[in-house]
N, C-alpha and C positions, 0 to 999 in steps of 0.2 A: 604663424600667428603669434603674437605677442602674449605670453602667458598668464602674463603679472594682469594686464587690461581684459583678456576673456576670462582669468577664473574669476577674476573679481565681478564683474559682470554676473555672468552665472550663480554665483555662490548671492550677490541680492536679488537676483530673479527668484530662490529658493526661498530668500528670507519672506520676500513677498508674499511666493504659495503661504508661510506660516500665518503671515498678520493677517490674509485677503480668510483664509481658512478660520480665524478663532475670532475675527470680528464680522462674518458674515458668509456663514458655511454655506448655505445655497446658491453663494456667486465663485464657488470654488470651478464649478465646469467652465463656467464664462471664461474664468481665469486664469483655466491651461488654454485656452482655444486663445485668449490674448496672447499668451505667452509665446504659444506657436508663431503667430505673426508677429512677435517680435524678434524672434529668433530669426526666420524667414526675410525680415528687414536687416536685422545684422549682416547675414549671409548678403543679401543684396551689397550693401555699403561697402561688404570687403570687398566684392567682384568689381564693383566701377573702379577705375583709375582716377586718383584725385584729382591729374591737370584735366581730365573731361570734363568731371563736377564741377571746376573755376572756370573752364570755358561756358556753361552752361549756367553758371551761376547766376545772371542777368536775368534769361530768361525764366526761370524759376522764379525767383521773387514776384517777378513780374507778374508768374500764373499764381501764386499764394496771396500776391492783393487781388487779384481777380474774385479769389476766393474768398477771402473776408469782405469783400463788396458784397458779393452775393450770398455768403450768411446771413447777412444783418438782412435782405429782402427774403429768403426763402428758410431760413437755418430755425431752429428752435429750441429751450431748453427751459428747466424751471424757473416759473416765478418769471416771464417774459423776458428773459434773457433771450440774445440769439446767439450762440456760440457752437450749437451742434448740426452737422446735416447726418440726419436719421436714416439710414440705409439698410431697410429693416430691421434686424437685432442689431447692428453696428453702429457705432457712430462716430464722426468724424470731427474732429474740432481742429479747423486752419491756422486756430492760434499758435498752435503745437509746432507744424510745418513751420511757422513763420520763424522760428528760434533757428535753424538748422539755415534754413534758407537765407535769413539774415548776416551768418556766419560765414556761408558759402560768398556769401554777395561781396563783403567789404574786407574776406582774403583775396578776393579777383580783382578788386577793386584797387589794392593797393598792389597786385602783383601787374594791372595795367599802367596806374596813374606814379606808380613812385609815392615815396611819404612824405613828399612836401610839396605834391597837389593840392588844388580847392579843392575844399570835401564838402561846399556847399548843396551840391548835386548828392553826394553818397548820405549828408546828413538829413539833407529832406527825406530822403525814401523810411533812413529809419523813424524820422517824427509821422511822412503817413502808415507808417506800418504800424507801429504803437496807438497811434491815434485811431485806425481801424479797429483795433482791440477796446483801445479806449471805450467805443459807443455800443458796442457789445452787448451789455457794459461790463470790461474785465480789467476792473484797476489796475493790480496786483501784478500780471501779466505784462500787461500797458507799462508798467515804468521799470520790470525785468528786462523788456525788451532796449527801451532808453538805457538803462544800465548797462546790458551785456555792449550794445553797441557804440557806446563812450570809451569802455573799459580797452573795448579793440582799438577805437582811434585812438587811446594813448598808450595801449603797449604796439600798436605800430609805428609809434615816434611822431604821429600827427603832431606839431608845432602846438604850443597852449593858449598861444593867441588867437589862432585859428577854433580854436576846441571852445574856448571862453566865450569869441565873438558868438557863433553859431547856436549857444547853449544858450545865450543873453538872448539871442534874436526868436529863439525857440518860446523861452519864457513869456520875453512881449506877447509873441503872440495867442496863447493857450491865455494868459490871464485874464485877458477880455471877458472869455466863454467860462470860468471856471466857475464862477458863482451861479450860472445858471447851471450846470456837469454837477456839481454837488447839492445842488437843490432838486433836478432831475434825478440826479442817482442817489440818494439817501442813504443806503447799504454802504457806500463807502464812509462817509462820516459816521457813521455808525459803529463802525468797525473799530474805529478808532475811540469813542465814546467806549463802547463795550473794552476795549483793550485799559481805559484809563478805568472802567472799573475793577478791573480787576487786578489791577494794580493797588488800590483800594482795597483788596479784599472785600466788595460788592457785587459778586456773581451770584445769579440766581438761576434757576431754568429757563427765566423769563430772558434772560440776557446772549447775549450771540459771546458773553467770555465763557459761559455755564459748558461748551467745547472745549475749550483750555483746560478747565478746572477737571474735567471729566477724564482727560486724556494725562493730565499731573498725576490723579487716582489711581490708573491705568499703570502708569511708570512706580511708582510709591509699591504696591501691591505684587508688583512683578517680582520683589526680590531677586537674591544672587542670582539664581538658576531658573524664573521662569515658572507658568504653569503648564506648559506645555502646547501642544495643538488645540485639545482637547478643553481648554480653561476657561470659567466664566468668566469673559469679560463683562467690568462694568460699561450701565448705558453708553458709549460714546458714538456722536453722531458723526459718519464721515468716518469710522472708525477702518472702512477697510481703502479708502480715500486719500484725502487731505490729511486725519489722522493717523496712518496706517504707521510710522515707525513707534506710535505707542500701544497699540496693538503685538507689535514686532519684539516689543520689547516686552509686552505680560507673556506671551509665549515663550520667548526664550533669557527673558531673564536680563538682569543688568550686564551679564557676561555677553550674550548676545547684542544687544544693543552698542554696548564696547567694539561688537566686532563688525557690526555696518558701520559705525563710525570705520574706523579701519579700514573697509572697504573701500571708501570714499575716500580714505584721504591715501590711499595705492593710488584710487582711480587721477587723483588729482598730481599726485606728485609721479608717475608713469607719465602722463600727458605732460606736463611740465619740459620732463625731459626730451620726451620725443619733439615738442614744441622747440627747445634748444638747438636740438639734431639735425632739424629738417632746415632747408634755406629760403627764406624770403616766404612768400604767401602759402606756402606748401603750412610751415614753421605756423604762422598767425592760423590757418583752418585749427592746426591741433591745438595751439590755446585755446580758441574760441567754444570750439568741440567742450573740451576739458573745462572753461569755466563754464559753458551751460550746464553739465550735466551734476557740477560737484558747488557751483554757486547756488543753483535750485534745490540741492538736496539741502546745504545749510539754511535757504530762507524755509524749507520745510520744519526740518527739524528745530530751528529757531520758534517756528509758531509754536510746534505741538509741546514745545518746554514753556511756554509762556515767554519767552524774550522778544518776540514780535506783533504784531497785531494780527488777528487771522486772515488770510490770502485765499486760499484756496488752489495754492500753487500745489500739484502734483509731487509725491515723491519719486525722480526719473530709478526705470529700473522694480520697484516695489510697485507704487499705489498702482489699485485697477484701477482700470482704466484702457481702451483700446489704445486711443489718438497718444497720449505719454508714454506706452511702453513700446507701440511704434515706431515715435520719431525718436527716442531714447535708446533703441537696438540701432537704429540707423547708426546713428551718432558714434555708436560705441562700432558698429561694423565699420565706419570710415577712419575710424580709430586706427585700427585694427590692421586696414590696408597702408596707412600713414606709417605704422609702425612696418610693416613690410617694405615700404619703400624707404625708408630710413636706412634698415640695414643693407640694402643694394649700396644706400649713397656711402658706407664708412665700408663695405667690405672689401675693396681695395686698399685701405689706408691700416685696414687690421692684421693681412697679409705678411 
């Protein structure tokens, strides 16, 4: 196993116990029993062989939209979201699946078609995958998922004419519907409303930035070294959630906080390289991998400093959560294996 990729792994799985611990001590049980099963998912991911998960990748997706079809009719969450299927204490959210699986899909995709295939076929699947999330309703999500999957068709060398046409033809057609999407869904223009007040220095409790402002508090207070496990946080809602690295950081301090950045950027420049190493769609899964898990921890950690609007996007690795620290140990077990096969393909050539 890859060193550099599992401790780094582990050592935020730890930081997690801390924040999920001083922002919400009674979800600390839930929170090893997650853990377990992220762990048990990592293990998984190293055991598959990558070229079986690219043969396999088709049909996958295939069953993750089956599944976001049948959220939205049976699934349920607050506030008439439908984004969870409730499995007694457990729950499952497909949005999650659909990052991995997406990834999986359009390194098979370019290890079948070549990179100067029509991607008109590869780009629909990612607009109805997005657009699935989309009615959820999970913005946030929704144009993570357009992003990671742009990001792939141009570091797989997709042509930009190809990339522009498809993106223009994308836009036509969502704009029709957008006025009635944000008139239906309110919470996202709002988000933004809230984010422009608080840019203003116009945050109140009454306001959706009064989370920002509460989690800046959070960070401010933490000083060098932290107040430990044990430390009153102030109110933050979501605090062992969405805001979980400013929790992370009143426990252990701005030294700590320092050092999951750090984490993340091992995670990302490890992946980087194994990305370099590996040949052709083997190469693009371990980008892909690598920008889900270290692109979503910046749009985290971008909200919980104030420099974004708030999302609700998970921190992979940390925030509780079953469904995120699931497909996030996945991610990092297929990691994991990539890196095992990496060194098979140079160990003749280091001889």
């Amino acid at each position: 196993m890859d060193p550099v990729l599992l401790l780094s792994a582990l050592l935020l799985m730890a930081f997690g116990l801390l924040g999920v611990g001083v922002a919400e001590p009674e979800l600390l049980g839930g929170h090893l029993l997650r853990l377990a099963a992220s762990l048990a998912a990592l293990g998984l991911g190293f055991l598959l062989p990558p070229q079986g998960l690219l043969r396999w990748a088709r049909p996958l997706l295939w069953a993750t939209l089956g599944l976001l079809v049948l959220v939205l009719f049976l699934g349920d969450g607050p506030g008439g979201v439908r984004r969870w299927f409730y499995l007694g204490p457990m729950a499952f959210q497909p949005s999650e699946l659909a990052k991995v699986a997406l990834v999986l899909y359009l390194a098979s995709f370019v290890a079948r078609k070549g990179r100067d295939a029509p991607i008109l076929g590869a780009a629909a699947l990612v607009g109805v995958t997005a657009g699935l999330v989309l009615v959820e309703p999970d913005f946030a999500t929704a144009l993570f998922l357009l992003t990671l999957g742009g990001l792939l068709f141009v570091l797989a060398g997709v042509p930009w004419r190809r990339l522009v046409a498809v993106s223009l033809a994308g836009f036509l057609a969502f704009s029709p519907f957008s006025g009635y999407y944000f008139a239906r869904f309110q919470y996202v223009s709002e988000r933004f409303a809230n984010f422009l007040d608080y840019l203003q220095g116009e945050a109140s409790s009454s306001h959706g930035a009064y989370q920002v402002v509460q989690a800046q508090k959070a960070l401010l207070l933490a000083g060098p070294l932290g107040h430990g496990p044990g430390g009153s946080l102030p109110h933050l809602p979501e605090g062992h959630n969405d805001m979980v690295f400013a929790s992370v950081v009143f426990a252990t301090g701005w030294l700590g906080g320092g050092v999951v950045l750090l984490l993340y950027l091992l995670l990302f420049a490890r992946g980087l390289s194994l990305a370099l190493s590996l040949p052709g769609s083997l190469g693009l899964l371990a980008l892909g991998l690598t920008l889900y898990l270290t692109l979503q921890a910046a749009l985290n950690i971008g909200v919980t400093m104030g420099f974004l609007p708030v999302t609700g996007v998970p921190l992979p690795l940390v925030s509780y959560g079953g469904s995120s620290l699931l497909v996030s140990g996945l991610a990092v077990g297929i990691l994991l294996r990539l890196a095992r096969e990496g060194g098979k393909e140079v160990a003749p050539w280091s001889s």
